[in-house]
MARTIDO-568052 format. One line per field, with one value per residue (C-alpha): residue in three letters; y, x, z. Coordinates in nm, 3 decimals. Example, Ala and Ser with C-alpha at 12.3 -4.5 7.8 and 13.67 -1.06 7.14 Angstrom:
% MARTIDO-568052
type: ALA, SER;
c2: -0.450, -0.106;
c1: 1.230, 1.367;
c3: 0.780, 0.714;
This chain:
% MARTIDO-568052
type: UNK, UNK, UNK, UNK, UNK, UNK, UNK, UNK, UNK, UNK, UNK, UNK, UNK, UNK, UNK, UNK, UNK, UNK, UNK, UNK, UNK, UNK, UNK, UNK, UNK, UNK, UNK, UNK, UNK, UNK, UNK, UNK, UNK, UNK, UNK, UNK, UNK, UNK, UNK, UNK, UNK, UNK, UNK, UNK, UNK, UNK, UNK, UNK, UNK, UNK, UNK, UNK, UNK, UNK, UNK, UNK, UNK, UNK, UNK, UNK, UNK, UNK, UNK, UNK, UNK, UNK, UNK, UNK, UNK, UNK, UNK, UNK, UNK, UNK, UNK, UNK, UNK, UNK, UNK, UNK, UNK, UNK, UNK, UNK, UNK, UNK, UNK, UNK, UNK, UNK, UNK, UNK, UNK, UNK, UNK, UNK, UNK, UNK, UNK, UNK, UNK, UNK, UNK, UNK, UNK, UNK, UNK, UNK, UNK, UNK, UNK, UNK, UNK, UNK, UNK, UNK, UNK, UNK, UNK, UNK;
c2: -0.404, -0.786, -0.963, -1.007, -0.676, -0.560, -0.799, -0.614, -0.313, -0.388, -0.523, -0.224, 0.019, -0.187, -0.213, 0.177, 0.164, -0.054, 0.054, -0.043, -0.417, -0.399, -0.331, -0.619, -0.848, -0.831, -0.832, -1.189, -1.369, -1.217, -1.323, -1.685, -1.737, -1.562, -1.691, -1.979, -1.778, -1.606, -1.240, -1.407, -1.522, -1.244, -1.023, -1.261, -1.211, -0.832, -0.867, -1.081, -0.837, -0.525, -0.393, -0.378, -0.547, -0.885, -0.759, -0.396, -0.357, -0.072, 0.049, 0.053, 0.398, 0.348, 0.525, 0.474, 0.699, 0.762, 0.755, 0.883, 0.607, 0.333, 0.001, -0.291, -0.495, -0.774, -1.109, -1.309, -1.624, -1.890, -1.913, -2.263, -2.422, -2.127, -2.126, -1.803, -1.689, -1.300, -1.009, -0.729, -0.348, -0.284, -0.207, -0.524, -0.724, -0.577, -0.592, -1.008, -1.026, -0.885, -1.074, -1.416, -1.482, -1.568, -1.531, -1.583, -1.255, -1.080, -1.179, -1.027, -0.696, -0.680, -0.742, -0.420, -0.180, -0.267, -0.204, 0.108, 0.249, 0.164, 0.164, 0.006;
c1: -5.465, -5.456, -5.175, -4.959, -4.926, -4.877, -4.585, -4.409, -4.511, -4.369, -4.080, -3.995, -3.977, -3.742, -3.535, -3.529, -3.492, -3.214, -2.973, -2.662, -2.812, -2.932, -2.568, -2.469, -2.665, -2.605, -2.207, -2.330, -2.473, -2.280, -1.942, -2.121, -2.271, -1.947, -1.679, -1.853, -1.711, -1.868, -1.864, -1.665, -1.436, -1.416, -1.349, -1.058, -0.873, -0.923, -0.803, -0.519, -0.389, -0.401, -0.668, -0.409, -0.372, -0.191, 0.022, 0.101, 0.032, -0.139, -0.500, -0.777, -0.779, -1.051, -1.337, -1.756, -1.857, -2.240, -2.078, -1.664, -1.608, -1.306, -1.412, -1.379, -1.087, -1.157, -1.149, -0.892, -0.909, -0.805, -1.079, -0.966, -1.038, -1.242, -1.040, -0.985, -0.642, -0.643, -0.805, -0.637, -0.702, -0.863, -0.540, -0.389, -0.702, -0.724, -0.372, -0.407, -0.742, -0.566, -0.290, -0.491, -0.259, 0.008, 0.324, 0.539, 0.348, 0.412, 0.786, 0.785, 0.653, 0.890, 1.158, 1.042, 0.947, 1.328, 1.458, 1.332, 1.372, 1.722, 1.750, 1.388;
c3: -2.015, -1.971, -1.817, -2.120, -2.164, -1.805, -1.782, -2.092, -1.987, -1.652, -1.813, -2.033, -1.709, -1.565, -1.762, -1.845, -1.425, -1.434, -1.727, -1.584, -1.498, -1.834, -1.950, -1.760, -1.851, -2.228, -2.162, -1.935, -2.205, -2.518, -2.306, -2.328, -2.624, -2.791, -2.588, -2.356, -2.087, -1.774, -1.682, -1.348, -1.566, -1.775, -1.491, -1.343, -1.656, -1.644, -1.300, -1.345, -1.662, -1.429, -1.694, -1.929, -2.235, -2.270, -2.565, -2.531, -2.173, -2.214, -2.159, -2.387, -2.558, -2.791, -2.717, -2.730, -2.992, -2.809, -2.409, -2.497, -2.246, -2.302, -2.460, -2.304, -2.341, -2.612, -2.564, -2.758, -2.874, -3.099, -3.390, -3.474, -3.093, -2.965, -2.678, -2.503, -2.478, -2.294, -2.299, -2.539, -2.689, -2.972, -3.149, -3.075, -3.120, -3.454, -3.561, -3.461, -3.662, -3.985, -3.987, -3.909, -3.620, -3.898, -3.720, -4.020, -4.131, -3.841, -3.789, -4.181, -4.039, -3.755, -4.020, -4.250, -3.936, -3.789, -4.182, -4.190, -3.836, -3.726, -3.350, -3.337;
């Protein structure tokens, strides 16, 4: 085996070893490339939102389909600057996506919801 191959060989243990480093890694330079933002950073938002999410205050429900763990709270952020607002559920991330952040939209939906559930 020359040295190439020892290295990936190498390589490919350790990171079978090391599956939670592995796990944080990826969320490291995905939170960058994505977001510009550090897992530091990432994790002083999570930290300064309780874990909870910045709209519904609530914590992420969804679940992994392969681990039945919780998600990670997305990051939101404005896809005209790029700039990162908070960290949110899936629900709420979602709901924001679909509407494009278009809060005459939204103020609509609050409007037919309250219509049709008096008390709301």
């Amino acid at each position: 085996m020359n040295k190439k191959e020892q290295h990936k060989e190498y390589t490919r243990k350790w990171w079978a070893a090391n599956k939670e480093k592995q796990q944080k890694y990826r969320k490291a330079a995905d939170l960058k490339k994505s977001y510009g933002i550090t897992l530091e950073n990432y994790t002083a938002l999570l930290v300064s939102q309780s874990a909870l999410c910045a709209i519904c205050h609530k914590p992420e429900t969804q679940l992994h389909h392969k681990t039945g763990l919780p998600y990670s709270l997305a990051v939101d952020h404005c896809h005209k600057t790029n700039k990162v607002r908070e960290l949110l559920c899936s629900n709420c991330n979602r709901t924001l996506g679909m509407v494009n952040d278009n809060v005459e939209l939204l103020e609509k939906m609050i409007k037919y919801v309250q219509k049709h559930n008096p008390g709301v």
